[in-house]
C-alpha positions in Angstrom: 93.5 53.0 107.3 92.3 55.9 109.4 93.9 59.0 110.1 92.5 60.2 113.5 95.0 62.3 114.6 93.9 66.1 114.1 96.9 68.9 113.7 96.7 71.8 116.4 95.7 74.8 113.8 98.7 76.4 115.8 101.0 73.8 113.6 101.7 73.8 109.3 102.7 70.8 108.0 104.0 72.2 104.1 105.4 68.9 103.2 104.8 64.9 104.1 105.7 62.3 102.3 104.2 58.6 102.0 105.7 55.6 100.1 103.6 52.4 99.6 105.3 49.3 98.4 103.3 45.8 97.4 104.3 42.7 95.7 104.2 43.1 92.1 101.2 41.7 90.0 101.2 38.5 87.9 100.8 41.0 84.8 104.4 42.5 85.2 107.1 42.0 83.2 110.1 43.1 85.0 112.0 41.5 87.7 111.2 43.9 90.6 110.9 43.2 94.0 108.0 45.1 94.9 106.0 48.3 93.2 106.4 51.1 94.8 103.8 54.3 95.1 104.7 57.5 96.5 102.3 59.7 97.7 103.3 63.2 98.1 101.3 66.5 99.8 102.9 69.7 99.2 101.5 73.0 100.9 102.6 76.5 99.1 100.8 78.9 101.7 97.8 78.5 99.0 96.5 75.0 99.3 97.5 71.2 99.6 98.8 70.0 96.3 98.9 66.0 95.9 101.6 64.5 93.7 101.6 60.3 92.8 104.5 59.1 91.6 105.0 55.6 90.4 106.8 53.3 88.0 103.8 51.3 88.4 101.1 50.2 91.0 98.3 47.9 90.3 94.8 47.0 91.7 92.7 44.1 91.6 89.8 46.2 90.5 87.5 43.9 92.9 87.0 46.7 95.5 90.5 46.7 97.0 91.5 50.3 95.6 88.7 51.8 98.0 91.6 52.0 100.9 93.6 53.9 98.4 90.6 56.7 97.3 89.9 56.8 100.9 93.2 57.7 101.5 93.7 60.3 99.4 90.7 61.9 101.0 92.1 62.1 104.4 95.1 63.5 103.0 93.4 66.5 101.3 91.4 67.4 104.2 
C-alpha cells in the first residue's frame, strides 16, 4: 500500500483516522468476527503523534507485517 498523494503545504490535516479489520487467527479464543486495528495520527501544532489501538491484531511473522511497518512510515512523514 502506497500513499502517493502529497498534501499542498497550504493544507493541515490535525487528525485522520484509519481502521484495519482481518479475519481472526486460529490462536484466538473468542468468538469475533474479525480483529480490528485502529490506527490513529493526531497533530497538536507540534508534531504527528501515532496512536494504535487494538483488542488484538496478529501477524504471521513470515514477512507479512512489512505492509504494516511500511505503513506507519508513510503516515509519519
Amino acid at each position: 500500500m502506497k500513499f502517493n498523494t502529497k498534501i499542498p503545504k497550504e493544507i493541515s490535516v490535525h487528525d485522520i483516522s484509519f481502521v484495519l479489520a482481518q479475519d481472526p487467527d486460529c490462536c484466538e479464543s473468542s468468538n469475533n468476527d474479525c480483529q480490528e486495528l485502529e490506527i490513529t495520527v493526531r497533530n497538536n501544532g507540534v508534531g504527528n503523534f501515532v496512536t494504535i489501538k487494538t483488542e488484538r491484531w496478529a501477524f504471521d511473522g513470515d514477512g507479512t507485517e512489512d505492509w504494516f511497518l511500511d505503513l506507519i512510515k508513510e503516515i509519519c512523514k
